[in-house]
DOBA-82532 format. One line per 5 residues: for each residue z negated, x, y of N, C-alpha, C. Coordinates in nm, 2 decimals. Layout:
// residues N
Z/X/Y/Z/X/Y/Z/X/Y; ...
//
This chain:
// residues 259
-5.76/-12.24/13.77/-5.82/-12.19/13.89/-5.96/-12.25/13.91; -6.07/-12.18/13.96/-6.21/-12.22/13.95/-6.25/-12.24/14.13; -6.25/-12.38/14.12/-6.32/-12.45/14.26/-6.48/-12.44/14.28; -6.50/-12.39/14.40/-6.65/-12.36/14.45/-6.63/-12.51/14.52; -6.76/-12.57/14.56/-6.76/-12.66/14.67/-6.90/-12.65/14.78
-6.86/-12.63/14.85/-6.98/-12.57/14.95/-7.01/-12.70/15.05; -7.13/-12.76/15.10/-7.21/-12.85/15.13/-7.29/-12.82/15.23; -7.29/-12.87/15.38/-7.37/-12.83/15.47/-7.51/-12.90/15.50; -7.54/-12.87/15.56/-7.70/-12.97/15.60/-7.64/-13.06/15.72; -7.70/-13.16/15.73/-7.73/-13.22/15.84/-7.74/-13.43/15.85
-7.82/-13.40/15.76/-7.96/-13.49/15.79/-7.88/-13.60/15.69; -7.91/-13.72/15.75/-7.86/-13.82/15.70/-7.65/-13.85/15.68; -7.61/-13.74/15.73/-7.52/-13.78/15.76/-7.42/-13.67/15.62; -7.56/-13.58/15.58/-7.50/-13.55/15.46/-7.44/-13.66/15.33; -7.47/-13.78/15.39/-7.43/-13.90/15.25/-7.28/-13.88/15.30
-7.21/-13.84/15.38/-7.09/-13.87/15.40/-6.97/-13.80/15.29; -7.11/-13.64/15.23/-7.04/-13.55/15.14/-7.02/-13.64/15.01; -7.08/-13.75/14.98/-7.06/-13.85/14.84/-6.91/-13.87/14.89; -6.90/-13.95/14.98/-6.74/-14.04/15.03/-6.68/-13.87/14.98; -6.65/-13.80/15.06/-6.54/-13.70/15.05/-6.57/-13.65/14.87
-6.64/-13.59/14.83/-6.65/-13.59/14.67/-6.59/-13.67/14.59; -6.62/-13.78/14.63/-6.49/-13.92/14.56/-6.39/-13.92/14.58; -6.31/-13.91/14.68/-6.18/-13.87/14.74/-6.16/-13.77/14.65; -6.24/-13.67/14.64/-6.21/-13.58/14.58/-6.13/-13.56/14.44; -6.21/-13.64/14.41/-6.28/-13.69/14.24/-6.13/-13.74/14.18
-6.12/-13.87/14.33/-5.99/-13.98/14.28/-5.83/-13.86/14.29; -5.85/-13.75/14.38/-5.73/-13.68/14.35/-5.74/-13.53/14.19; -5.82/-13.58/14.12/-5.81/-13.54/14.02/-5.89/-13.36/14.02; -5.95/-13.33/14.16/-6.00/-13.25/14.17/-6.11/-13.23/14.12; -6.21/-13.11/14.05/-6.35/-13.10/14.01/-6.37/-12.95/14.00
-6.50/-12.93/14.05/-6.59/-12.82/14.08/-6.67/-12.74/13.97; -6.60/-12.61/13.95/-6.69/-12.53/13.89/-6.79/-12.47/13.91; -6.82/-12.48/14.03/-6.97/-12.45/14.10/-6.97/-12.50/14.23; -7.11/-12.54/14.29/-7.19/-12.60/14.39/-7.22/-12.55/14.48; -7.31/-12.52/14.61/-7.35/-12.47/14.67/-7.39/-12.55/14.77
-7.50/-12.56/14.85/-7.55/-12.67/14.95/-7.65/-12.61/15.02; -7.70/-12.64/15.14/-7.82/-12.61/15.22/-7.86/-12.78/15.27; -7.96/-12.80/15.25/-8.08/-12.93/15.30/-7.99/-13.07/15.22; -7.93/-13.14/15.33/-7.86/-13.26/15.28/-7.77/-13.24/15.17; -7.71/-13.10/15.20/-7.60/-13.07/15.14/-7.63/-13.04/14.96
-7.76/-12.99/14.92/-7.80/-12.91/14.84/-7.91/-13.09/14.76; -7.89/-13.20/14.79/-7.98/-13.34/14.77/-7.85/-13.37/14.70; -7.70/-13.34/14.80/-7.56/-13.43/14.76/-7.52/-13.33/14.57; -7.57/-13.18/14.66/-7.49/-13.11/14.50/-7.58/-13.14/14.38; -7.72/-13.17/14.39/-7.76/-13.16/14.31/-7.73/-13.34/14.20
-7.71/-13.45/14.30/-7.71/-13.52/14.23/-7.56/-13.56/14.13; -7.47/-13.46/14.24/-7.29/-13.43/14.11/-7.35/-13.29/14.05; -7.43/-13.23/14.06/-7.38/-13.13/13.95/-7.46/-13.16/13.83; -7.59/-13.31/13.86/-7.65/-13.32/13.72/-7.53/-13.47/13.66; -7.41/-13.49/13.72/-7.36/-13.58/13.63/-7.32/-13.72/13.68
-7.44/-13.70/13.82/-7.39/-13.87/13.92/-7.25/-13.89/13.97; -7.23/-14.01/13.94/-7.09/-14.00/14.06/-7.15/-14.03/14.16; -7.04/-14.01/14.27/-7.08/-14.01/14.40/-7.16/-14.19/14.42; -7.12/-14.24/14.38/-7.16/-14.43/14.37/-7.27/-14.44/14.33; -7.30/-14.35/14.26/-7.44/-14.32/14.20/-7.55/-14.27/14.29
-7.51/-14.20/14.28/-7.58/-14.10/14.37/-7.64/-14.21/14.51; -7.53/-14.25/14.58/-7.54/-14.34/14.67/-7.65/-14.41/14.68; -7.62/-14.52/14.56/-7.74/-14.62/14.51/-7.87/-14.57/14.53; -7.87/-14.45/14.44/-8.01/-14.39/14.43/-8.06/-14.34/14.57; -7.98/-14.34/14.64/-8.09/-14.27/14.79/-8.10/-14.40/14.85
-7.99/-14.52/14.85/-8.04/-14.67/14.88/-8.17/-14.72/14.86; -8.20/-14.74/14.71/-8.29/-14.79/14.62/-8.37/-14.71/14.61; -8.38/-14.58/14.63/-8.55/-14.53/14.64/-8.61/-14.51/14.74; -8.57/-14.57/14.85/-8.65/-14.54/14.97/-8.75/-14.40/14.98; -8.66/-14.28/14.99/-8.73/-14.19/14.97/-8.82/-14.19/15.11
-8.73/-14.22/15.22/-8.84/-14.25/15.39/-8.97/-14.29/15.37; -8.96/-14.38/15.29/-9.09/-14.48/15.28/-9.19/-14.37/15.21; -9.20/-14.26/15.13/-9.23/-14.18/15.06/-9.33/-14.05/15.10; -9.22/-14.01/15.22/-9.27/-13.95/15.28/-9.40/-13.97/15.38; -9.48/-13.84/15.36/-9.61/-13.83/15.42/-9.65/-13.79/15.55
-9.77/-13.79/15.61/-9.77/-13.73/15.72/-9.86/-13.60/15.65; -9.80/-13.51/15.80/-9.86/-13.35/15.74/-10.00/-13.34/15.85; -10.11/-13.36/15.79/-10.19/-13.36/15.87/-10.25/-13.21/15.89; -10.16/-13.09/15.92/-10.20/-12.99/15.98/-10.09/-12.96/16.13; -10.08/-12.85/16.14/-10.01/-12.80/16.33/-9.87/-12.75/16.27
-9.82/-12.75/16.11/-9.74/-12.66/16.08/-9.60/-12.74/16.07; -9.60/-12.92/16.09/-9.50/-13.03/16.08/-9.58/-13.17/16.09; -9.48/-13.23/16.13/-9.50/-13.38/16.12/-9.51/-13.44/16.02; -9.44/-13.39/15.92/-9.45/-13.51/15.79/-9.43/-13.38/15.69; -9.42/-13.44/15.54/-9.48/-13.34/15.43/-9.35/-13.40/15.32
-9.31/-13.30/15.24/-9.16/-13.37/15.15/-9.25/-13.31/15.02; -9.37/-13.23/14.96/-9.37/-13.23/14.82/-9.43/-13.41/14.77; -9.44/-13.47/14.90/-9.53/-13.56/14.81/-9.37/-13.63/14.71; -9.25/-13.61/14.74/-9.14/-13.68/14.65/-9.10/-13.65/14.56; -9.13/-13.55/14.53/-9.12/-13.45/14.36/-9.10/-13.57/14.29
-9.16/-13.63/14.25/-9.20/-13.71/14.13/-9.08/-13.81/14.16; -9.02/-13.88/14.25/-8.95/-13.95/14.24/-8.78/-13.89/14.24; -8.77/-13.77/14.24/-8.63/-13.68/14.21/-8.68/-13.67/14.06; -8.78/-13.65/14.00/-8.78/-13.64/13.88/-8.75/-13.72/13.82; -8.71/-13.88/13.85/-8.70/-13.99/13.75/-8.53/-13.96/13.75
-8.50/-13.91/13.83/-8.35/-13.87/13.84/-8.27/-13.73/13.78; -8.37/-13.65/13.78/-8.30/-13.53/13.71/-8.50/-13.48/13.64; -8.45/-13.55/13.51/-8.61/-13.57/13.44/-8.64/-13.39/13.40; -8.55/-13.36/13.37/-8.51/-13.16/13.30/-8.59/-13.09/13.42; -8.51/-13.13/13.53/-8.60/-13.07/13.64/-8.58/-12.89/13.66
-8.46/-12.85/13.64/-8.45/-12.71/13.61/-8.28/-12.69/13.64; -8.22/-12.59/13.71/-8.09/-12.54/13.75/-8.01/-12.51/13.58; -8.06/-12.50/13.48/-8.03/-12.44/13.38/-7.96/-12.58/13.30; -8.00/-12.70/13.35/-8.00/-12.83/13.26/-7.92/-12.93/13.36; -7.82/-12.82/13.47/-7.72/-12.91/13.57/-7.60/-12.93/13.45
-7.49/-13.00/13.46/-7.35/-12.98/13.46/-7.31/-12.92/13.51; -7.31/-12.89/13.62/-7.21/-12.78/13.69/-7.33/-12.65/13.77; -7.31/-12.58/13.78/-7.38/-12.46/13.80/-7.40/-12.52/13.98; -7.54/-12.49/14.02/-7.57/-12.53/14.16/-7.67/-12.44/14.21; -7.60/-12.40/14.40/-7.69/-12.31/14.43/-7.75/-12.36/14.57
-7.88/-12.35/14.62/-7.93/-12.38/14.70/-8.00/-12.27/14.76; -7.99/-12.33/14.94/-8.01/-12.21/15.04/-8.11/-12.27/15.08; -8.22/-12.19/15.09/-8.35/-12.23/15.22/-8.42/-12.07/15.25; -8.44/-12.07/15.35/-8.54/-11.96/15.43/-8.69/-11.91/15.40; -8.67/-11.79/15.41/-8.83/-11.77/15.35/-8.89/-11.71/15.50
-8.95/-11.80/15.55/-9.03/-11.85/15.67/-9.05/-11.66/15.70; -9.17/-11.63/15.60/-9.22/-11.47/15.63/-9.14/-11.39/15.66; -9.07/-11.34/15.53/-8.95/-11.29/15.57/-8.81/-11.27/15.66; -8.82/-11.38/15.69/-8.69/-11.41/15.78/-8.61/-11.41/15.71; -8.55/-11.43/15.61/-8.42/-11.42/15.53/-8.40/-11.52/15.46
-8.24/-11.56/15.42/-8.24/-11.65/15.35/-8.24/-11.66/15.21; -8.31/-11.77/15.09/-8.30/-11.68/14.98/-8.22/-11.81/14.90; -8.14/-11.78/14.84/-8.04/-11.85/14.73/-8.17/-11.89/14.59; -8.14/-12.01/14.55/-8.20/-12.08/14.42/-8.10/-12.09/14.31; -8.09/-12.02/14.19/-7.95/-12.11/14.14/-8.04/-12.09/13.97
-8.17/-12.06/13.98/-8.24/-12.07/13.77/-8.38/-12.13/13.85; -8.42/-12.16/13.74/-8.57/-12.20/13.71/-8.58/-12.33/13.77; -8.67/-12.40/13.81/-8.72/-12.53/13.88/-8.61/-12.55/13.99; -8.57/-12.66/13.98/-8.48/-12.75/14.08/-8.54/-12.77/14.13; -8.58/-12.91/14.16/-8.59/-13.01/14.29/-8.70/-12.91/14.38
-8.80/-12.86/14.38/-8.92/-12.81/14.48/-8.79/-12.72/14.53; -8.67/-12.67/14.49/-8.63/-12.55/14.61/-8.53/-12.67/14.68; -8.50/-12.76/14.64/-8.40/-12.83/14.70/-8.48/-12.90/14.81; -8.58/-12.91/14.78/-8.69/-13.00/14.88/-8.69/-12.89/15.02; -8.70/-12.80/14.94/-8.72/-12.69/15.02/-8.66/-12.64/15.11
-8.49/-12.66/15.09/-8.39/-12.63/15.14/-8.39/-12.75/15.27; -8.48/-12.86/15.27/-8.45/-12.99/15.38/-8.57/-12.98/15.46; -8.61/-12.88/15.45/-8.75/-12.86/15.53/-8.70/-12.84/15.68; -8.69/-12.92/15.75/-8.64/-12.88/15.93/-8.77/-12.83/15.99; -8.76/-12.71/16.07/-8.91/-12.72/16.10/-8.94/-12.81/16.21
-9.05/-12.77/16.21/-9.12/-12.87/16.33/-9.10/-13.05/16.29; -9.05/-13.08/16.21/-9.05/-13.17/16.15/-9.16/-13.17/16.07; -9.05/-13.11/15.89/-9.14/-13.11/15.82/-9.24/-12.99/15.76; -9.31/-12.97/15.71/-9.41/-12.88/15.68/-9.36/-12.78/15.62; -9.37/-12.64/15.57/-9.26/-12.57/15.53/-9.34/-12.57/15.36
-9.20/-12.54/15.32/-9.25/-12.60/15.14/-9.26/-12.49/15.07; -9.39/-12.46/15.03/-9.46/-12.35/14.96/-9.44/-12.35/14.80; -9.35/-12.22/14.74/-9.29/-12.18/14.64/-9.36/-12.08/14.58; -9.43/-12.05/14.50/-9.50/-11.86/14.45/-9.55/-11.83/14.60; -9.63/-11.90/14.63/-9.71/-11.86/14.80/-9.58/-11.81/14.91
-9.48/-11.87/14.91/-9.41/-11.85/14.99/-9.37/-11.99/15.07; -9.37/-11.96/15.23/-9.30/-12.08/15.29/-9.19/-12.08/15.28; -9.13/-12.17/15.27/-8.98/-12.21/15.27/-8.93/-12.32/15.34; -8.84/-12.31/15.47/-8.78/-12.36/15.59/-8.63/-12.41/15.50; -8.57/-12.54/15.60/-8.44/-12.55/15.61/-8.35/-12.43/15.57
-8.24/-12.41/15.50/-8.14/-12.34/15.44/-8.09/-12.29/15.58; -8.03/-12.41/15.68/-7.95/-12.42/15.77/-7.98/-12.37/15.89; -8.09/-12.33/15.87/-8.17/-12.20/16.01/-8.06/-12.13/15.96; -8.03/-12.05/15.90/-7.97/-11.89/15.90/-7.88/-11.94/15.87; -7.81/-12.05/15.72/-7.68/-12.08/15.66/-7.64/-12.17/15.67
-7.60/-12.26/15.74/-7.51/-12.44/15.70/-7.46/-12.46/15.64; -7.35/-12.35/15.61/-7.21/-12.37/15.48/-7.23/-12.25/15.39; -7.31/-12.30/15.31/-7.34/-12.14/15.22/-7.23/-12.12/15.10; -7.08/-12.01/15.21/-6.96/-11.99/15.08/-7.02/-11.89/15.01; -7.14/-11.80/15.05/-7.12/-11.67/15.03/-7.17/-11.67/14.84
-7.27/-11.80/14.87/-7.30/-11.75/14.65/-7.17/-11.75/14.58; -7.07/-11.87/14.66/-6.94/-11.89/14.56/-6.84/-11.79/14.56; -6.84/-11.70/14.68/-6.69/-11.63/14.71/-6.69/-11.56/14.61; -6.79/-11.52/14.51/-6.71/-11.41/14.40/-6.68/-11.47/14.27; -6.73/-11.62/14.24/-6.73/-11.68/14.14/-6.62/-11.80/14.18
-6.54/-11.82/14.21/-6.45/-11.91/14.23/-6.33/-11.85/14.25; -6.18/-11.92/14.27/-6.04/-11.86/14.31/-6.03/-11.95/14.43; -6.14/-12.05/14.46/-6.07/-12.13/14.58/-6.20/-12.22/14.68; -6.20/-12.25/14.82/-6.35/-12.27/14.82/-6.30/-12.43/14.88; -6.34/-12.52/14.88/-6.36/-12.63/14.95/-6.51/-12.63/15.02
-6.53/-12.66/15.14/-6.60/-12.71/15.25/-6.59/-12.84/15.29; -6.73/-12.86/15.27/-6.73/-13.01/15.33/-6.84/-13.00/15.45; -6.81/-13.00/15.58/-6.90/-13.03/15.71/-7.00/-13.15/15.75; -7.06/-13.18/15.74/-7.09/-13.28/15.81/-7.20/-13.32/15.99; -7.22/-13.13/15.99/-7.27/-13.12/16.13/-7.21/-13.09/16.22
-7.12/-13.26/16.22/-7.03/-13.24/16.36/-7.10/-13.21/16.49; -6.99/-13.14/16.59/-7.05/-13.13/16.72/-6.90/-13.22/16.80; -6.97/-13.33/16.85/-6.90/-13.41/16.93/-6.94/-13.47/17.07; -6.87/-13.50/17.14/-6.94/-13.62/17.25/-7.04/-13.70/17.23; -7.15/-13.69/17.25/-7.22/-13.78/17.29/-7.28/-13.86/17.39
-7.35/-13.99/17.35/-7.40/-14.05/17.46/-7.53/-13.97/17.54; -7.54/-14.00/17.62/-7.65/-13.94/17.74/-7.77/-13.95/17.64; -7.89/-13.84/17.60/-7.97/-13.80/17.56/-8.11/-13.87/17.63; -8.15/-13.94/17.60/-8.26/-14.00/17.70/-8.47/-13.98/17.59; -8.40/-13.89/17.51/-8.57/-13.88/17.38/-8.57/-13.74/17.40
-8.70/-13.69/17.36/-8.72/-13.60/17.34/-8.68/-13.52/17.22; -8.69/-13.65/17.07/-8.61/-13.62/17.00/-8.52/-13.59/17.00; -8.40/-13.68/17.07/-8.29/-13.62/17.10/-8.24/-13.51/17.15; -8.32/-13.49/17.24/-8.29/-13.33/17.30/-8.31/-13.24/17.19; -8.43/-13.22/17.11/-8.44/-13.14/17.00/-8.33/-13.11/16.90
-8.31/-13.26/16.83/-8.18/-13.27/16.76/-8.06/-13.22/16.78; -8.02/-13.26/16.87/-7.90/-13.19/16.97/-7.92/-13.03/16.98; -8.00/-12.97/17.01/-8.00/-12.83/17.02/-7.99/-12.77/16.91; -8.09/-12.82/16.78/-8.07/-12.79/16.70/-7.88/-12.76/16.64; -7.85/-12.89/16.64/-7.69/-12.88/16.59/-7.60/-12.75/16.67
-7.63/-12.76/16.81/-7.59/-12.68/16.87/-7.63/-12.56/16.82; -7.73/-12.51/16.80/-7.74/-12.33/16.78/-7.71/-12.36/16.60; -7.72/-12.43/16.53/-7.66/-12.41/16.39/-7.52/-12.38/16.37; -7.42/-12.46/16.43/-7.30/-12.47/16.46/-7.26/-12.33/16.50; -7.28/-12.29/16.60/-7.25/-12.14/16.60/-7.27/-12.06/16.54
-7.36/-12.06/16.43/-7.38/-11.94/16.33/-7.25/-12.02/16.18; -7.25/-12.17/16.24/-7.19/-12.18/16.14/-6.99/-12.12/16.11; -6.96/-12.11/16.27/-6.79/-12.15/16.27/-6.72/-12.07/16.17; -6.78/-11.94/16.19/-6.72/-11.81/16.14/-6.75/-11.80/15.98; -6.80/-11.92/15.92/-6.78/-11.90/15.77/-6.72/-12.02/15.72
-6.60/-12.10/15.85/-6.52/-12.22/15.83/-6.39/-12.17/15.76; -6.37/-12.00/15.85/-6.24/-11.95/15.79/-6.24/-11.93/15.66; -6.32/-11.92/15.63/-6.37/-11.85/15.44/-6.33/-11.96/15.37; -6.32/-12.08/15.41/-6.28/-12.23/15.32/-6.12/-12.22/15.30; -6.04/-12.27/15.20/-5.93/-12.29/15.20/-5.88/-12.40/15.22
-6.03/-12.52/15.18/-6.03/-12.64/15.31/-6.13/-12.71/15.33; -6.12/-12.69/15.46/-6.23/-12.76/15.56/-6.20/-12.88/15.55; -6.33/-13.00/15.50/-6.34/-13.12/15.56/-6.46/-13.12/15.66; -6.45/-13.23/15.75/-6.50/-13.25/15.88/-6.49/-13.36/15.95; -6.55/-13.48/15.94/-6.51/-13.60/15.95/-6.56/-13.61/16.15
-6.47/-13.62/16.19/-6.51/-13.62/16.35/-6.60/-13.72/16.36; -6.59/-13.89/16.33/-6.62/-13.95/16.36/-6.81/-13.90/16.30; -6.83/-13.84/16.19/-6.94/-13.81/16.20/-7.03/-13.73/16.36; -6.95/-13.73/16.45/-7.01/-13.69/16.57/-7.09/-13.81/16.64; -7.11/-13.93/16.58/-7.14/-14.06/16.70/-7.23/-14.08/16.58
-7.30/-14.04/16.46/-7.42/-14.04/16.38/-7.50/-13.97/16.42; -7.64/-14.01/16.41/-7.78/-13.89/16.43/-7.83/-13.83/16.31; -7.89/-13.76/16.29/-7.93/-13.69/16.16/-8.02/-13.81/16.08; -8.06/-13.87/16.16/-8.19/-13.98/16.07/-8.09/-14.12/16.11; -7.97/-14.14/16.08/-7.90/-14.22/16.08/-7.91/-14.34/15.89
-8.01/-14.34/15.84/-8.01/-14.33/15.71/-7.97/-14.45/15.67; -8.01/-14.56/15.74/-7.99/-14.66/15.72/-7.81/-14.74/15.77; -7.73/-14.63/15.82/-7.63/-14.64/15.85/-7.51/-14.55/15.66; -7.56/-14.54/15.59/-7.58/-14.49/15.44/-7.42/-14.52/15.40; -7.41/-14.66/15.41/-7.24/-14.71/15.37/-7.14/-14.67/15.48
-7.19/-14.66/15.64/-7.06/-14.60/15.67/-7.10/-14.48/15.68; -7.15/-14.41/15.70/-7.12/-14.24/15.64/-7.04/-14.21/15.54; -7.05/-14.27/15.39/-7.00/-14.28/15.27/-6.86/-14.28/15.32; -6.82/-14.41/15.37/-6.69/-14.45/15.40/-6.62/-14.34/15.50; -6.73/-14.29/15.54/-6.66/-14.23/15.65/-6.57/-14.10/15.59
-6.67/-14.02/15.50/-6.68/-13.91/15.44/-6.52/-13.96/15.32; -6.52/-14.07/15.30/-6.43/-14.07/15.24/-6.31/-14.12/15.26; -6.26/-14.21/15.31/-6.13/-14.25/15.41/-6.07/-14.07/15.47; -6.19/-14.05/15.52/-6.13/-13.90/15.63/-6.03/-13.78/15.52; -6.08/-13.76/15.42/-6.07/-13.69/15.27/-5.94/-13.73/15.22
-5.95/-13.88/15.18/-5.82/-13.94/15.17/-5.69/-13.91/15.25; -5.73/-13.94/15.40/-5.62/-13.89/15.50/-5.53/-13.76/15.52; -5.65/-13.66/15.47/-5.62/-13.53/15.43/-5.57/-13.49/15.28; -5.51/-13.58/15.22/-5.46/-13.58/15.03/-5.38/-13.45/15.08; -5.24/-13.48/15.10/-5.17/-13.36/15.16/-5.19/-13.27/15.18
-5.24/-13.25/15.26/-5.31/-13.07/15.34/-5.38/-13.00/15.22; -5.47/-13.10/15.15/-5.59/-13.07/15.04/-5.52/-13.00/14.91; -5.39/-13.09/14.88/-5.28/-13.04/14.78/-5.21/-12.88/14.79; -5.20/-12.90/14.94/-5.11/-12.79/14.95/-5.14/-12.65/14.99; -5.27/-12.67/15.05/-5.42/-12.57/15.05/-5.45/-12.51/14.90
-5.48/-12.61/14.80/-5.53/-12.53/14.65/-5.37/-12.53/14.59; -5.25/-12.55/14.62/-5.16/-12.52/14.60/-5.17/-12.36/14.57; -5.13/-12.34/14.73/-5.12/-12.19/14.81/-5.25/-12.09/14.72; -5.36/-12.14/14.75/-5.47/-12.06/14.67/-5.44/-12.07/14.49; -5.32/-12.15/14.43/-5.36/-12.12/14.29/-5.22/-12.00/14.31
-5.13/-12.02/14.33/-5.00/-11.86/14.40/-5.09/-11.77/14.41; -5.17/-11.76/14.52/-5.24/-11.65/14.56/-5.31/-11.54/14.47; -5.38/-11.65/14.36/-5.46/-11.62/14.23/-5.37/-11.58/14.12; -5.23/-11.66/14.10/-5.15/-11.63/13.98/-5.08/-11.45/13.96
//
């Protein structure tokens, strides 16, 4: 039976998709194809070129990619993400979808068009950069003279590249919508909205998973929580663990369904 794993956006709190991947990993599970938008599409790219999740970890620790980032000194964002290129390349040196382990597909927006466009051949990292572009943040990231916005404008949980190439989908969430404390930034108001109008475009492609992870407690994280790195992890993976059972009897049912 051929497992898709689909990967959402949402900020810092996508490190949580490492923890559940490992959970994953420790129940003997593994993915024949990828799929991600923004955080989610940084998490697939560094298991489908071969990292464990521990790995992977380390490396967004130890490279201070924050520190990296630039200011966009035009009207179109606050800060600028090609200046990082070079430091995803010391990590996936190939630098091309063709030279993953596991086949990976990434979602970002083509600004002009309005539509979203799927990456899965040619140059990696510039569409994955691409795919984390929030607007009004950061600058939108120019491809063959094309802008290219966050994946998670139009898709959060992108099942749709996997549903015809897999027998079974796993989802992993990580833009919880929970209680929060009283909003007192501007930022915050922004951020918050944001989750809010993503979230609804996202619910209706939760049924399409045969299983949903969703770590609640990721609801009391902020997107730029980065420095909070180890419990996200933990979080993303204790929650995965708790759910062994359900996860078993979920790709259970789906390998019946397929036999």
């Amino acid at each position: 039976m051929k497992i898709g794993l689909v990967l959402s956006g949402g900020g810092a709190r996508g490190i949580a998709h490492l923890g559940v991947i490992k959970a994953l990993q420790e129940m003997g599970i593994g993915f024949d194809q990828i799929s991600g938008t923004s955080a989610g599409a940084i998490a697939g790219a560094f298991i489908a070129q071969g990292y464990s999740p521990d790995e992977s970890l380390k490396i967004i620790e130890s490279s201070s990619f924050v520190r990296h980032i630039r200011p966009a000194w035009n009207r179109m964002g606050l800060l600028r993400l090609d200046t990082i290129v070079d430091i995803y390349r010391k990590y996936i040196s190939h630098d091309t979808f063709e030279g993953l382990r596991i086949p990976l597909h990434v979602v970002a927006v083509d600004l002009n068009a309005g539509e979203q466009v799927v990456f899965n051949s040619g140059e990696l990292i510039r569409p994955v950069l691409a795919s984390c572009c929030l607007p009004g943040i950061f600058e939108p990231f120019q491809i063959n003279k094309r802008q290219y916005v966050d994946g998670g404008v139009l898709n959060n949980l992108p099942v749709e590249p996997l549903e015809d190439k897999v027998d079974c989908l796993i989802g992993s969430h990580c833009n919880v919508l929970g209680p929060r404390k009283p909003i007192r930034s501007m930022r915050g108001v922004i951020e918050r909205s944001l989750v809010l109008a993503v979230q609804t475009k996202t619910k209706e492609r939760f049924t399409k998973c045969n299983v949903l992870i969703e770590p609640p407690q990721l609801a009391e994280y902020g997107t730029t929580d980065i420095s909070k790195a180890r419990e996200l992890f933990r979080i993303g993976y204790q929650h995965t663990r708790l759910m062994a059972t359900d996860i078993d009897k979920a790709l259970n049912c789906a390998m019946q369904a397929n036999s």
